[in-house]
N, CA, C and O atoms as a GROMACS GRO file, in nm:
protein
  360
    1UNK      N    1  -7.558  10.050 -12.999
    1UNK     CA    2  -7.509  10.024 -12.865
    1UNK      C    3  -7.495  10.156 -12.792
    1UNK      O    4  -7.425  10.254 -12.816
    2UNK      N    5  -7.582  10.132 -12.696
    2UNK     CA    6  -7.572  10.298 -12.604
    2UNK      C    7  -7.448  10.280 -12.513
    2UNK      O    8  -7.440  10.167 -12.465
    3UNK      N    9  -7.356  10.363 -12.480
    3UNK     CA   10  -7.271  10.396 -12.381
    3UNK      C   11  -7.259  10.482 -12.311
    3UNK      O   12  -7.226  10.596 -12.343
    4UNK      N   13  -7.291  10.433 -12.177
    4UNK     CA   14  -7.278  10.533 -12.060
    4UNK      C   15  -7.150  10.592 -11.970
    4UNK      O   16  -7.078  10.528 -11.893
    5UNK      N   17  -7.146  10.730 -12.006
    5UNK     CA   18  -7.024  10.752 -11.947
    5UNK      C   19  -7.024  10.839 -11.792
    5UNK      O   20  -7.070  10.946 -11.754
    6UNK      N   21  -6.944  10.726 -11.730
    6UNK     CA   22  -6.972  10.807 -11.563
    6UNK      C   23  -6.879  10.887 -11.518
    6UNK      O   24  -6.888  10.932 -11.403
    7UNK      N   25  -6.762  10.922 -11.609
    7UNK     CA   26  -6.749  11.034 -11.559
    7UNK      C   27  -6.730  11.201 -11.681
    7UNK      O   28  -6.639  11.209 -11.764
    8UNK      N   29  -6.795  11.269 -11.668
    8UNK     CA   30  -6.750  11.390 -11.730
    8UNK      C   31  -6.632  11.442 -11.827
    8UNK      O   32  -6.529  11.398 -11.777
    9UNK      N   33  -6.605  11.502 -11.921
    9UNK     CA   34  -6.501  11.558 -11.948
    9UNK      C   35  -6.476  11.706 -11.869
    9UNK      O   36  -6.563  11.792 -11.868
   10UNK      N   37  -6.310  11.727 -11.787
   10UNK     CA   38  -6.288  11.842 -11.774
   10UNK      C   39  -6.320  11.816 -11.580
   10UNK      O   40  -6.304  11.890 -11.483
   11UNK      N   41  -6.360  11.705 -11.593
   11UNK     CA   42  -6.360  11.670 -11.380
   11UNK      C   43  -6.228  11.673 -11.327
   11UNK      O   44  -6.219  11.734 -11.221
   12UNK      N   45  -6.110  11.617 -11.380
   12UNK     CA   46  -5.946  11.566 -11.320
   12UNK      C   47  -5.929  11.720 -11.271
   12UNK      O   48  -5.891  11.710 -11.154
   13UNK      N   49  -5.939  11.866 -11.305
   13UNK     CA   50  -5.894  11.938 -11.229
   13UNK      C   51  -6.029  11.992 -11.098
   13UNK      O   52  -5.996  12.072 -11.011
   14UNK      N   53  -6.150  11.944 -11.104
   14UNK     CA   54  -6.255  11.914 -10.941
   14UNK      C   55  -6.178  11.835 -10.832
   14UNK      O   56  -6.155  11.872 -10.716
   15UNK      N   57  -6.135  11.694 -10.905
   15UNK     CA   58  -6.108  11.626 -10.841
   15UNK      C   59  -5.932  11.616 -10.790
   15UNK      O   60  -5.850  11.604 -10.881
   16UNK      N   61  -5.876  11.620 -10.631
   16UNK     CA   62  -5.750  11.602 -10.664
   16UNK      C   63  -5.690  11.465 -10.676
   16UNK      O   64  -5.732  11.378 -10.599
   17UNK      N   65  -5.583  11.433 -10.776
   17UNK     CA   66  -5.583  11.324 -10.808
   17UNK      C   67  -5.423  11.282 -10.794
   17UNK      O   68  -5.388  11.193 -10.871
   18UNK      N   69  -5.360  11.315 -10.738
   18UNK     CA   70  -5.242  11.305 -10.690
   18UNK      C   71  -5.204  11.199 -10.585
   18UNK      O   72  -5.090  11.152 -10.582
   19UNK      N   73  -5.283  11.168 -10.514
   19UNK     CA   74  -5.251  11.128 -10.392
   19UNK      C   75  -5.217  10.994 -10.383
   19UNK      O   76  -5.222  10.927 -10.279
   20UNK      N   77  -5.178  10.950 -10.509
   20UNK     CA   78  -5.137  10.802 -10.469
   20UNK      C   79  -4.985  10.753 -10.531
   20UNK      O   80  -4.920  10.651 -10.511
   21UNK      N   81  -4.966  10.843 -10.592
   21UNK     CA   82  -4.835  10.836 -10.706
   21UNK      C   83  -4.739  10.825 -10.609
   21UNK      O   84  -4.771  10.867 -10.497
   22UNK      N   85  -4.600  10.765 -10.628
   22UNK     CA   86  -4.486  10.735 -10.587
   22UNK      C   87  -4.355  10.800 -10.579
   22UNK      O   88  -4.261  10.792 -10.500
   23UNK      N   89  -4.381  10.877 -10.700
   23UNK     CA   90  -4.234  11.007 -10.725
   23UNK      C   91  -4.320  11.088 -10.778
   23UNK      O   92  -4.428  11.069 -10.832
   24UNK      N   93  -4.226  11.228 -10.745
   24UNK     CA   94  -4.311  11.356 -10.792
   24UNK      C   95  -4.217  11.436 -10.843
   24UNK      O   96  -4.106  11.394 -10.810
   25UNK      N   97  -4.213  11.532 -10.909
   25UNK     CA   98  -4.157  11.587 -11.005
   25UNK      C   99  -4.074  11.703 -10.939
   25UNK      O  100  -4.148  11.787 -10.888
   26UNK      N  101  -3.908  11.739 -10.922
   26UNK     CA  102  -3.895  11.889 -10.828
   26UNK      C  103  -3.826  11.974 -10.951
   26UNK      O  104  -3.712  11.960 -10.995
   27UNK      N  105  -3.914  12.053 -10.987
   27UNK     CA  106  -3.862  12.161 -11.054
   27UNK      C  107  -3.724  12.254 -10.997
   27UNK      O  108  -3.713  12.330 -10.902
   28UNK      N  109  -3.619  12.205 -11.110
   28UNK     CA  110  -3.537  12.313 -11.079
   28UNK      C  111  -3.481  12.415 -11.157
   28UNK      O  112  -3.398  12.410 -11.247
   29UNK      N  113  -3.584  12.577 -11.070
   29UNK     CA  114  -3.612  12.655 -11.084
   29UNK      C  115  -3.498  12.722 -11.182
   29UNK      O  116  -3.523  12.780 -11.287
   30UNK      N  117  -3.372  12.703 -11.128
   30UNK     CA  118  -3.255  12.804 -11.190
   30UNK      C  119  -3.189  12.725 -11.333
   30UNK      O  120  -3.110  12.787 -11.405
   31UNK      N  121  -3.222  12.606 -11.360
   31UNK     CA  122  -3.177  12.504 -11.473
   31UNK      C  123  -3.273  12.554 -11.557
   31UNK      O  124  -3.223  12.561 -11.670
   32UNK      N  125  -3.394  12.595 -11.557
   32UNK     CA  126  -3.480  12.572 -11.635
   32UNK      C  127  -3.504  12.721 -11.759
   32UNK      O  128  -3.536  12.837 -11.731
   33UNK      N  129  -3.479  12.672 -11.868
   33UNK     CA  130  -3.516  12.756 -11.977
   33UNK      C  131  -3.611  12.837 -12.013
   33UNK      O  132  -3.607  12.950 -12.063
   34UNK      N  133  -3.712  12.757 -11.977
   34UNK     CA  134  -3.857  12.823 -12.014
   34UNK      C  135  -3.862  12.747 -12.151
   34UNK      O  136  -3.910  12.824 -12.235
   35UNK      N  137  -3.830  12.620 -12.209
   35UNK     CA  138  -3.819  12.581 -12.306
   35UNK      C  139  -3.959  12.530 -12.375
   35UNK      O  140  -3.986  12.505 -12.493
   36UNK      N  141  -4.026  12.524 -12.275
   36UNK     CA  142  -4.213  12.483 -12.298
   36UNK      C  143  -4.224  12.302 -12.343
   36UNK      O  144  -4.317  12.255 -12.408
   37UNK      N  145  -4.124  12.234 -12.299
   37UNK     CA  146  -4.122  12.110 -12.377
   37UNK      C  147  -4.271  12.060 -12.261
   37UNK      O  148  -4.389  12.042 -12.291
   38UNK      N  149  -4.198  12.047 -12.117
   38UNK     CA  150  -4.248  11.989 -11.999
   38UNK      C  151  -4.436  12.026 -12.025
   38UNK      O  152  -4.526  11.947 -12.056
   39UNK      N  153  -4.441  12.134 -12.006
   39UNK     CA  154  -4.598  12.202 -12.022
   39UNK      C  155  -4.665  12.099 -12.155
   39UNK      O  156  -4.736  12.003 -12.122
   40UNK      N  157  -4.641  12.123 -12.290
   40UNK     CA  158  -4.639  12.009 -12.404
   40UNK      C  159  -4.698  11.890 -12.345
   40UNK      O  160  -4.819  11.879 -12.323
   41UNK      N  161  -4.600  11.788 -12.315
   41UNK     CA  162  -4.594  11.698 -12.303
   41UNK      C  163  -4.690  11.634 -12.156
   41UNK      O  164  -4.752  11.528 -12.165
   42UNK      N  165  -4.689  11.694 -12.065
   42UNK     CA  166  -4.759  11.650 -11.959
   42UNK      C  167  -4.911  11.616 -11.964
   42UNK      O  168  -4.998  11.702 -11.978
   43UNK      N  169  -4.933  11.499 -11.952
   43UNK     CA  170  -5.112  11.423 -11.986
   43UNK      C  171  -5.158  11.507 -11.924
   43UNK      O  172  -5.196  11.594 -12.002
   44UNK      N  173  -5.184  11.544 -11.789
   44UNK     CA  174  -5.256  11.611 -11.750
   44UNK      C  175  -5.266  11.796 -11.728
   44UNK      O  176  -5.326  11.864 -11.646
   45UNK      N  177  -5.195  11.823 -11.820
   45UNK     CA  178  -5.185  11.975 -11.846
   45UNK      C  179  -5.165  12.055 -11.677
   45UNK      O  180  -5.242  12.131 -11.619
   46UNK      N  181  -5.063  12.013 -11.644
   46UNK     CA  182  -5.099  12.097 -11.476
   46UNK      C  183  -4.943  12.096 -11.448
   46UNK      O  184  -4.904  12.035 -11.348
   47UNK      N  185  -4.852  12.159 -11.528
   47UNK     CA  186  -4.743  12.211 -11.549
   47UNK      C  187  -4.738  12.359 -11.621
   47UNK      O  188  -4.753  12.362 -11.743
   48UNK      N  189  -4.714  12.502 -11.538
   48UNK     CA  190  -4.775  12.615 -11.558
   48UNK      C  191  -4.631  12.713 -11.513
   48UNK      O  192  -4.559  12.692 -11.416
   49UNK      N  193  -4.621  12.785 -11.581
   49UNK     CA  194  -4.518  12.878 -11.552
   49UNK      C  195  -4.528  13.002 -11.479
   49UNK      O  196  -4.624  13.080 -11.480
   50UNK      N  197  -4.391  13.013 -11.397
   50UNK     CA  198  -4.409  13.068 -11.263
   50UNK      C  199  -4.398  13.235 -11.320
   50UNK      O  200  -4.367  13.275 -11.432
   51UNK      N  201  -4.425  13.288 -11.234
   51UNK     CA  202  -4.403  13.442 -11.243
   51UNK      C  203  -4.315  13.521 -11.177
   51UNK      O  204  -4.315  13.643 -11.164
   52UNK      N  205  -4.232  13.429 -11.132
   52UNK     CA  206  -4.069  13.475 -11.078
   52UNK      C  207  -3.988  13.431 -11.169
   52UNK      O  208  -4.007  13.321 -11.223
   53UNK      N  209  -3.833  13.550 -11.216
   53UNK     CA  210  -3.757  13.549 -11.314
   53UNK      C  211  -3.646  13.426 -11.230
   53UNK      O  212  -3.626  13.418 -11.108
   54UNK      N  213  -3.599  13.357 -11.317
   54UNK     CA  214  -3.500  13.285 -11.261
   54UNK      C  215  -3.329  13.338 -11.277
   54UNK      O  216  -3.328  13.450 -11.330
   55UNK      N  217  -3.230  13.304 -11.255
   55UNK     CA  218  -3.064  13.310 -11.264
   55UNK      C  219  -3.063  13.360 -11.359
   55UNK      O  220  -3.010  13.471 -11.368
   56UNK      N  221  -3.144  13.273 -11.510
   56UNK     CA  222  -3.133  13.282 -11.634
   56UNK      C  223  -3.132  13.392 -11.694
   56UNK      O  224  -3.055  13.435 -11.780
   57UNK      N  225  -3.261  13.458 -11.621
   57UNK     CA  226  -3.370  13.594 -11.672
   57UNK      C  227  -3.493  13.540 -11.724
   57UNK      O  228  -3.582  13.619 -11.751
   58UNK      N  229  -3.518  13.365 -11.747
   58UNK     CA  230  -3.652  13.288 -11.755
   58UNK      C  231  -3.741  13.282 -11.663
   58UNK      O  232  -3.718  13.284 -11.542
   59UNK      N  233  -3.886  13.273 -11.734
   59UNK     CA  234  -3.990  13.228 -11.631
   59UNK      C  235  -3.990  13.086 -11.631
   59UNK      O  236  -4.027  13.028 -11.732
   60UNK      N  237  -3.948  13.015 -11.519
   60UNK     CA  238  -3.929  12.872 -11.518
   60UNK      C  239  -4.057  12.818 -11.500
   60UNK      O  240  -4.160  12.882 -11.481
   61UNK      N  241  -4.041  12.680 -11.509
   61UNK     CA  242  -4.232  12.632 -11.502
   61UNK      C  243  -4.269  12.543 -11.359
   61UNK      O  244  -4.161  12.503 -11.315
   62UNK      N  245  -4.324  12.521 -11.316
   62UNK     CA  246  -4.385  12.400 -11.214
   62UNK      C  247  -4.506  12.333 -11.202
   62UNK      O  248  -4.586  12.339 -11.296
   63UNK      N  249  -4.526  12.288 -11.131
   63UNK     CA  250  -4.690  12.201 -11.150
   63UNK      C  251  -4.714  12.200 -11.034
   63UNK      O  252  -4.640  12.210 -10.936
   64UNK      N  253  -4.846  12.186 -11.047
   64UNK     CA  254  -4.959  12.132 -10.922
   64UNK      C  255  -4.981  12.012 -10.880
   64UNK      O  256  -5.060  11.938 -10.938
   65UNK      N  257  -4.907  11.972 -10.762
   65UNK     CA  258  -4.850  11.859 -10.704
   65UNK      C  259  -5.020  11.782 -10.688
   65UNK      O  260  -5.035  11.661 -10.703
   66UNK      N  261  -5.101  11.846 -10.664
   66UNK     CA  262  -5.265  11.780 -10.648
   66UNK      C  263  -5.269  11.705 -10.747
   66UNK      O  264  -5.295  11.587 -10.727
   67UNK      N  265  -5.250  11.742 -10.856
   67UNK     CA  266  -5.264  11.665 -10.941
   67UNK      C  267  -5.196  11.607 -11.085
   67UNK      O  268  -5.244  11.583 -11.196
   68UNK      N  269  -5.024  11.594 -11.013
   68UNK     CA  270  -4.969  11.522 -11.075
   68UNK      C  271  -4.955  11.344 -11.004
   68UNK      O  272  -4.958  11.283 -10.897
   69UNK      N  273  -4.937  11.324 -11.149
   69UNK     CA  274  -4.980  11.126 -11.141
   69UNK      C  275  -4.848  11.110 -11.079
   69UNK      O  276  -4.847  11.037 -10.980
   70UNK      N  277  -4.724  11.168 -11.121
   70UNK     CA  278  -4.557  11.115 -11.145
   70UNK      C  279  -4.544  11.024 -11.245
   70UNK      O  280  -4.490  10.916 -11.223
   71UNK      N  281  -4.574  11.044 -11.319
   71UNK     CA  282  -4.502  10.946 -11.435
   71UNK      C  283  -4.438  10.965 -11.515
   71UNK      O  284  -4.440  10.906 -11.623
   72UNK      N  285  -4.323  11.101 -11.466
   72UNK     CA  286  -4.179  11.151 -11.503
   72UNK      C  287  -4.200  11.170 -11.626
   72UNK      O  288  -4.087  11.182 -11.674
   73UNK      N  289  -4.286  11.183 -11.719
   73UNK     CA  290  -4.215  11.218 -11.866
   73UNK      C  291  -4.166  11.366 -11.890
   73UNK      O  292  -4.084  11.410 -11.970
   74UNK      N  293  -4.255  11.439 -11.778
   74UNK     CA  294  -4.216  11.588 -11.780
   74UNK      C  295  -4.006  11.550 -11.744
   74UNK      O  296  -3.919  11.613 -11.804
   75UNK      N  297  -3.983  11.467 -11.664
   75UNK     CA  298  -3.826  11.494 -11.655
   75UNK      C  299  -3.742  11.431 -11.739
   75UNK      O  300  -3.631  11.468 -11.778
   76UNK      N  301  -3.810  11.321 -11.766
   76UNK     CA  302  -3.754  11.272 -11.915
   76UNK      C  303  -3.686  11.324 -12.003
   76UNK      O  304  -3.569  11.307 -12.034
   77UNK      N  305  -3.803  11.421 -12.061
   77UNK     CA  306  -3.798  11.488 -12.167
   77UNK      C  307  -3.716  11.666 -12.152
   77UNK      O  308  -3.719  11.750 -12.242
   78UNK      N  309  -3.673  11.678 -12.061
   78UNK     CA  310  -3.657  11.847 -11.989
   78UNK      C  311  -3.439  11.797 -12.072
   78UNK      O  312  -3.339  11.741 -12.026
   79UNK      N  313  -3.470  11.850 -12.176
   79UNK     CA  314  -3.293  11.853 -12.217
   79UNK      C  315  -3.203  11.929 -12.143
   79UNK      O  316  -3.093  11.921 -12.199
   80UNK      N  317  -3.198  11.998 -12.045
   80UNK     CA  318  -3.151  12.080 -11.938
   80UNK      C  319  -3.151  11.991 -11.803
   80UNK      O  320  -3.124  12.045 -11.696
   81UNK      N  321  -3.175  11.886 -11.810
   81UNK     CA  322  -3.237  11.823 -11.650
   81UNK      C  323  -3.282  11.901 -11.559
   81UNK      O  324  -3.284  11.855 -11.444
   82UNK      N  325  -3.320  12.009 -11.577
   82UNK     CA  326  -3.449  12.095 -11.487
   82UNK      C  327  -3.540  12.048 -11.394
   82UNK      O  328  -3.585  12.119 -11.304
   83UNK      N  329  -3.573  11.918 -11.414
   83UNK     CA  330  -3.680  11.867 -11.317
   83UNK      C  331  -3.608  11.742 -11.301
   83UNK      O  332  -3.522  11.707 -11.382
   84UNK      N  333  -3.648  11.657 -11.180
   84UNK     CA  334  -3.567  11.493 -11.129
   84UNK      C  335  -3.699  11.494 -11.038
   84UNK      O  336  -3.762  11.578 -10.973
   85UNK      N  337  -3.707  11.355 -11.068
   85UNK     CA  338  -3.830  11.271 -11.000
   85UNK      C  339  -3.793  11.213 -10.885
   85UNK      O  340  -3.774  11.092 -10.885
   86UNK      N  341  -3.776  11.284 -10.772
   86UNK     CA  342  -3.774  11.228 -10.622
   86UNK      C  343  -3.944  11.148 -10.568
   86UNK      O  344  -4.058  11.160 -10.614
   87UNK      N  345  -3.885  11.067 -10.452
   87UNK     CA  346  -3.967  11.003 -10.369
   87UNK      C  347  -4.084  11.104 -10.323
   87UNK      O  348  -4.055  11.212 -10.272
   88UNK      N  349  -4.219  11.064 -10.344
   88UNK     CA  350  -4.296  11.174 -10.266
   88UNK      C  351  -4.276  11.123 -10.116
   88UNK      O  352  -4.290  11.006 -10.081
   89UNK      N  353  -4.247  11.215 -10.046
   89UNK     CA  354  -4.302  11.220  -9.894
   89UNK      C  355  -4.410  11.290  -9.850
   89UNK      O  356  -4.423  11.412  -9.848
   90UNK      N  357  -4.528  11.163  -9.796
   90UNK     CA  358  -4.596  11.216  -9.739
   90UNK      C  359  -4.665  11.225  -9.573
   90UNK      O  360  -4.750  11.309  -9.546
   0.00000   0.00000   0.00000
């Protein structure tokens, strides 16, 4: 059985894929450890750490709103509550 695949591996960061999700993720910057759980865990790998020191003396992390889905597990999982899944406004 042949299977045709139409789309590529490694396209989701060509394409932006954000734009339809419902809540989005707000990093907060001064809560956050640098604990690396969020980065881990996120399906689409587009949670990346910043290069400004925070309160802490951590590099806190954030993502690329293009192409997050929102499907909160990054805040879920953040044992600090560092990130909360607000309403996107667009």
């Amino acid at each position: 059985m042949k299977i045709l695949i139409t789309v590529k591996p490694s396209t989701t960061t060509n394409n932006k894929t954000g734009g339809w999700r419902t809540l989005r993720p707000n990093f907060l910057h001064d809560k956050c450890t640098a604990c690396a759980i969020c980065p881990r865990l996120c399906p689409e790998g587009i949670i990346y750490q910043t290069d400004r020191t925070n309160s802490l003396g951590k590099l806190p992390y954030d993502c690329n709103p293009d192409y997050c889905k929102g499907c909160g597990l990054c805040a879920e999982v953040c044992p600090f509550k560092a990130i909360i899944m607000e309403l996107d406004k667009k």
